[in-house]
C-alpha positions in Angstrom: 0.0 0.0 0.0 1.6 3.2 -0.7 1.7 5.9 1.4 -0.7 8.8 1.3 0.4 11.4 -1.2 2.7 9.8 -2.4 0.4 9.3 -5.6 1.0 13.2 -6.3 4.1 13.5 -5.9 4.8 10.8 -8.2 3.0 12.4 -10.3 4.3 15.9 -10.0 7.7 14.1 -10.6 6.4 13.1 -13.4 5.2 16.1 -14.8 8.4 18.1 -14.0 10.3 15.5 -15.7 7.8 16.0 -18.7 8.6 19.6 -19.1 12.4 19.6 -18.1 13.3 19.3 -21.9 11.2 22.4 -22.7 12.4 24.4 -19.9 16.1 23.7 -21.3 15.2 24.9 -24.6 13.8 27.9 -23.2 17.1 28.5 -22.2 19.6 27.2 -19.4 19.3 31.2 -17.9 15.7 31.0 -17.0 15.9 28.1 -15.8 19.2 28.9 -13.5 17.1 31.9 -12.3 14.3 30.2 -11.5 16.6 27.7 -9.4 18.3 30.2 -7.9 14.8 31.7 -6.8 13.9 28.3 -5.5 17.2 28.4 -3.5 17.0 31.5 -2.2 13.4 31.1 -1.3 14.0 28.0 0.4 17.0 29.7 2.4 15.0 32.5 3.7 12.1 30.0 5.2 15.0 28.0 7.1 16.1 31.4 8.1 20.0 31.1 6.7 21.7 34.4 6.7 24.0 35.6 3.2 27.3 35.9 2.4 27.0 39.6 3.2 25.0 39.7 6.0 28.2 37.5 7.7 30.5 39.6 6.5 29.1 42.6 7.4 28.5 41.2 10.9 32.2 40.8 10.8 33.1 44.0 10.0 30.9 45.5 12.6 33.0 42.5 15.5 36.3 43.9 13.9 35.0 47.2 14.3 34.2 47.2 17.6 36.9 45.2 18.9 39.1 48.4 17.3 37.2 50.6 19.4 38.1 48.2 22.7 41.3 48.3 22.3 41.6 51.6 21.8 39.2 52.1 24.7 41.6 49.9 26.6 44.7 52.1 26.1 43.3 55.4 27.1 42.1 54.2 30.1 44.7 55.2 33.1 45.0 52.6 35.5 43.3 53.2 38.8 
């Protein structure tokens, strides 16, 4: 017996695999864009963060681990 849905999806799968040739002769582009899309879709529902959100969070660390040390230095001892 197979499991519930599972009729669907194979037939999505199906489908999909039906129109893959077309999609490739609308051109390779699109259809990079559209999986990109997908991706980046996917990656904002599971909440990943970019490339540049990390490295801007590293610039603002590095930045204000500047401003420590410099704070550090000024400071006379007591």
């Amino acid at each position: 017996m197979a499991a519930p849905g599972s009729g669907r999806v194979a037939d999505a799968l199906v489908e999909l695999l039906a129109e893959l040739p077309e999609r490739m002769r609308g051109g390779q582009a699109k259809l990079s864009e559209q999986a990109l899309a997908a991706l980046r879709g996917l990656a904002d529902q599971i909440d990943l963060v970019s490339r540049d959100e990390v490295d801007e969070l590293e610039l603002r660390v590095a930045q204000l681990e500047h401003r420590l040390r410099l704070l550090e230095r000024s400071d006379p001892p007591l």
